[in-house]
C-alpha positions, 0 to 999 in steps of 0.5 A: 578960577583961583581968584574966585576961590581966593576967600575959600581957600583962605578959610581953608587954610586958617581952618588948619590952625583950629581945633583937629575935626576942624583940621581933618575936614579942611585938609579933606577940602583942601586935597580935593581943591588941589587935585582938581587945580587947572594947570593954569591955576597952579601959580596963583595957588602957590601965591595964595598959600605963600601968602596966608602960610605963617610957618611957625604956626600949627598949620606949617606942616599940613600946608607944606604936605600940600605940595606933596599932593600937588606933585602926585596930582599934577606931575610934570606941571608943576616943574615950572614952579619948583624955584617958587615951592623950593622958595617956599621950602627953605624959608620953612626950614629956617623959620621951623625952630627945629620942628621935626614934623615940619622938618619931615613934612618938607623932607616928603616934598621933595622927592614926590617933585622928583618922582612925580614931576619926571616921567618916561617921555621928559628929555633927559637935560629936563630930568637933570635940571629938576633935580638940579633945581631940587637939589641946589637950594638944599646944597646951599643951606647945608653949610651955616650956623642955623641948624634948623635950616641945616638939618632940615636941609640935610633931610630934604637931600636924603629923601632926595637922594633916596629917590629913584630919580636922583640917578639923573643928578649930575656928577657936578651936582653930586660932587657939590652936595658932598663938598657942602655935607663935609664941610658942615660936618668939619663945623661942630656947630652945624655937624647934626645926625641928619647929615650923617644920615646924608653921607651914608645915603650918599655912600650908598647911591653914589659911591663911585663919586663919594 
């Protein structure tokens, strides 16, 4: 199914770069193609947005918020592919040139994976390695000289932590995000207001480990 639409969903997406009723009409497609997705379909989907997805154009965000749609839709199904959209994430956020609605875009992403993609009957270890595989990539990138990918690294984590499934992080993982926002936060070059919006989130979901 999904190679048969490659050409459609190609159009699609260079269709978010043009003019805004052209915009309105493909996004409207192309939410209606993502929530009609065969499970089976969701990696060749990733693969052909990866593909055609230019992240420093127009069309970045509308692309990324996709994702957001995936999650709603499609929940515990797309828990095998989060290494992959997290792929997809970072690599925005350093090509983002410090773009806020591409920023916040991700930012939206992130937590929908984390509330979407847990459900009631998920084994506890499965919980705490989703949010692991959320959270590591963005703990990574929180230290650098790049502020787009730092900034934007300390948003994702903040809307992360903010979630309600965050409670189902590990100590360690808790322990290692605040390692990594106070060592950026030592660094003049990396210190941004989004991390300091970080350290209080965590502050206050996290207290006894902060």
């Amino acid at each position: 199914m999904g190679r048969n639409l490659s050409p459609i969903l190609r159009r699609r997406l260079e269709n978010l770069d043009k003019d805004a009723n052209s915009r309105k009409s493909a996004m409207r497609a192309l939410k209606s193609y993502v929530k009609d997705l065969d499970s089976k379909a969701i990696p060749i989907f990733l693969a052909q947005v990866s593909e055609t997805k230019e992240t420093g154009s127009l069309s970045g965000e509308y692309t990324i918020s996709l994702y957001e749609v995936l999650a709603r839709f499609h929940g515990v199904e797309i828990v095998p592919q989060i290494d992959i959209i997290m792929s997809t994430i970072i690599k925005t956020l350093a090509s983002s040139a410090g773009s806020f609605p591409l920023q916040q875009a991700c930012s939206k992403v992130v937590p929908a994976i984390a509330r979407y993609g847990i459900d009631p009957t998920t084994p506890e270890d499965k919980r705490r390695h989703a949010i692991h595989s959320l959270c590591k990539p963005l703990s990574d990138s929180l230290l650098g000289s790049q502020e787009s990918l730092t900034s934007g690294s300390a948003l994702c984590l903040k809307a992360l932590v903010e979630c309600d499934n965050w409670r189902f992080a590990s100590n360690e993982m808790v322990n290692k995000v605040c390692q990594n926002v106070a060592g950026a936060l030592e660094e003049k070059s990396t210190k941004t207001n989004a991390h300091m919006r970080l350290v209080m989130a965590l502050g206050q979901h996290n207290p006894l480990i902060v």
